[in-house]
C-alpha positions as CSV (number, residue, x, y, z in Angstrom):
1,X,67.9,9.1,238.4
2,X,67.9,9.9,234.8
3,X,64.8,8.2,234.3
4,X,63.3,11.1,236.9
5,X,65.1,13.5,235.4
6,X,63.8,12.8,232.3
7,X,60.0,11.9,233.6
8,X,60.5,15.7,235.5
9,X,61.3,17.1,232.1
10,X,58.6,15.5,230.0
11,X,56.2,16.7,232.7
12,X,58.2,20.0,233.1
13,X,57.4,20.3,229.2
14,X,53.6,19.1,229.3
15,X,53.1,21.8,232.0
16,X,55.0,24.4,230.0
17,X,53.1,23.5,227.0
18,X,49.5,23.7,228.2
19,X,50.9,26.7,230.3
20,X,52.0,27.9,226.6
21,X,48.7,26.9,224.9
22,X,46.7,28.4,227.5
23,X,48.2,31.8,227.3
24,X,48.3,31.8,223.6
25,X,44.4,31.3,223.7
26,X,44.2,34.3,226.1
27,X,46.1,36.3,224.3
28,X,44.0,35.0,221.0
29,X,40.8,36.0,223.1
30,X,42.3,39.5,223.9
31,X,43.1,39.8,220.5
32,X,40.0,38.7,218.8
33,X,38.1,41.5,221.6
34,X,40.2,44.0,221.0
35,X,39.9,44.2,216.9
36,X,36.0,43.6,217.3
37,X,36.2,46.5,219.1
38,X,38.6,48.8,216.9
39,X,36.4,47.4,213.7
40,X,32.8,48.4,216.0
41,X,34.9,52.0,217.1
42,X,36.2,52.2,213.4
43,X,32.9,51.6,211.6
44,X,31.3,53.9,214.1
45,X,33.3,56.5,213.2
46,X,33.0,55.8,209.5
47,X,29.0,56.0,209.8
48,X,29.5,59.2,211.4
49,X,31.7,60.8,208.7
50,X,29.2,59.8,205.9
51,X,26.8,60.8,207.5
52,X,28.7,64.2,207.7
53,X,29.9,64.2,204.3
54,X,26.1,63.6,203.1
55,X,24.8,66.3,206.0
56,X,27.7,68.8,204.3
57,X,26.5,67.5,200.3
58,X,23.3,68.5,201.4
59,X,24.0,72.0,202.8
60,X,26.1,72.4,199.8
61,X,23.9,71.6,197.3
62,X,21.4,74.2,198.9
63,X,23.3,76.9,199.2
64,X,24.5,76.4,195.3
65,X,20.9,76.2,194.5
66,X,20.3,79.3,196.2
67,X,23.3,81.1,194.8
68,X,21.6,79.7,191.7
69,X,18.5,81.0,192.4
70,X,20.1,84.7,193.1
71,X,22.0,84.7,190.2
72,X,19.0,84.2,187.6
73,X,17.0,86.4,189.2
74,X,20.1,89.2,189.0
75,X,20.6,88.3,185.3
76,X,16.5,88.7,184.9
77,X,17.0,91.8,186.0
78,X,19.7,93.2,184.3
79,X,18.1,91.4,180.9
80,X,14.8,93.2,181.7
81,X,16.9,96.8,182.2
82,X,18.8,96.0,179.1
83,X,15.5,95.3,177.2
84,X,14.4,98.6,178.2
85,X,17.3,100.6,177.6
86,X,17.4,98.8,174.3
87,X,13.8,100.0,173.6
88,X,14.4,103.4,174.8
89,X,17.2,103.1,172.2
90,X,15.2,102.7,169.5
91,X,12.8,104.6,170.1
92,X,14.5,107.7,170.1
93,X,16.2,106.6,167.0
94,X,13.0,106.1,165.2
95,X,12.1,109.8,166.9
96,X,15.5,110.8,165.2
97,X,15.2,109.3,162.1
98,X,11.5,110.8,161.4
99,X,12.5,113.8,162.0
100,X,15.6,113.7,159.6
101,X,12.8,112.3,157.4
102,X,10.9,115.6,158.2
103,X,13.7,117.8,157.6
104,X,14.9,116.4,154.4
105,X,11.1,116.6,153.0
106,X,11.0,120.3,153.9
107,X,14.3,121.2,152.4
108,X,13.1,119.3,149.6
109,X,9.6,121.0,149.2
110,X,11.6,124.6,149.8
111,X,14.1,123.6,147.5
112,X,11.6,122.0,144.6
113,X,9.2,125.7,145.6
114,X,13.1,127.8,144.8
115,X,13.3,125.5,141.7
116,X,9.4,126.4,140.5
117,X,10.0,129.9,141.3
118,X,13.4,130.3,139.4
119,X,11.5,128.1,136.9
120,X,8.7,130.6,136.6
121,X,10.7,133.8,136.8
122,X,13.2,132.3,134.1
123,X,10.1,132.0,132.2
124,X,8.5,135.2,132.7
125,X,11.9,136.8,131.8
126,X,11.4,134.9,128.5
127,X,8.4,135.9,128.1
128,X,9.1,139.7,128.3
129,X,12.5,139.0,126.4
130,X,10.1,137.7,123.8
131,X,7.5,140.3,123.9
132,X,9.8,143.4,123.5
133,X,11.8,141.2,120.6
134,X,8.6,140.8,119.3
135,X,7.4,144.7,119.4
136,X,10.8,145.2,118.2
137,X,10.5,143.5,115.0
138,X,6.9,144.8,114.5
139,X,7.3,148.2,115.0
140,X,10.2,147.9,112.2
């Protein structure tokens, strides 16, 4: 009987085994479907985000450019209005300054006509001072 027993248990462990191997293939196959199919879901979704992240680079890079864009333009602008002020400026400085110039040369020109007047009245007043000095020492 223990040669049965033992004949029942070597078969007993032949069937377990191929029962064993069997289900570990299965479960191998399962396995192997299943990551194929989280890699195909998981490189999907990967695709999907770079393709978002180079959509959303895009838009980006478009809107900078176009904040860019609005930015020279405002600083053209408010170069161009600072030109102008800046001309304005010196314009009316160079309208100041010739007519300082102006005023100084008619102070001078009044002054310099005082100066020629005094000049010649100094020496008219001479010229009498002389004269009567003159009568003075010939009538003597």
């Amino acid at each position: 009987m223990s040669e049965m027993t033992a004949l029942k248990a070597t078969r007993y462990k032949e069937q377990q085994n191929k029962q064993h191997v069997f289900q570990m293939k299965k479960l191998r196959g399962e396995h192997a479907r299943d990551y194929k199919k989280q890699v195909k879901e998981n490189e999907a979704q990967l695709k999907r985000m770079v393709e978002e992240y180079e959509a959303k680079k895009i838009t980006l890079k478009s809107e900078l450019e176009q904040k860019l864009i609005d930015i020279r333009s405002r600083q053209k602008h408010a170069v161009s209005s600072e030109k102008q002020r800046l001309d304005e400026e010196v314009s009316n400085l160079k309208k100041s300054h010739g007519d300082q110039v102006e005023e100084i040369k008619v102070a001078q020109k009044n002054e310099i006509d005082n100066l020629l007047a005094s000049h010649k009245r100094t020496l008219e007043n001479a010229r009498t001072k002389y004269a009567q000095e003159k009568m003075k020492w010939e009538k003597a």
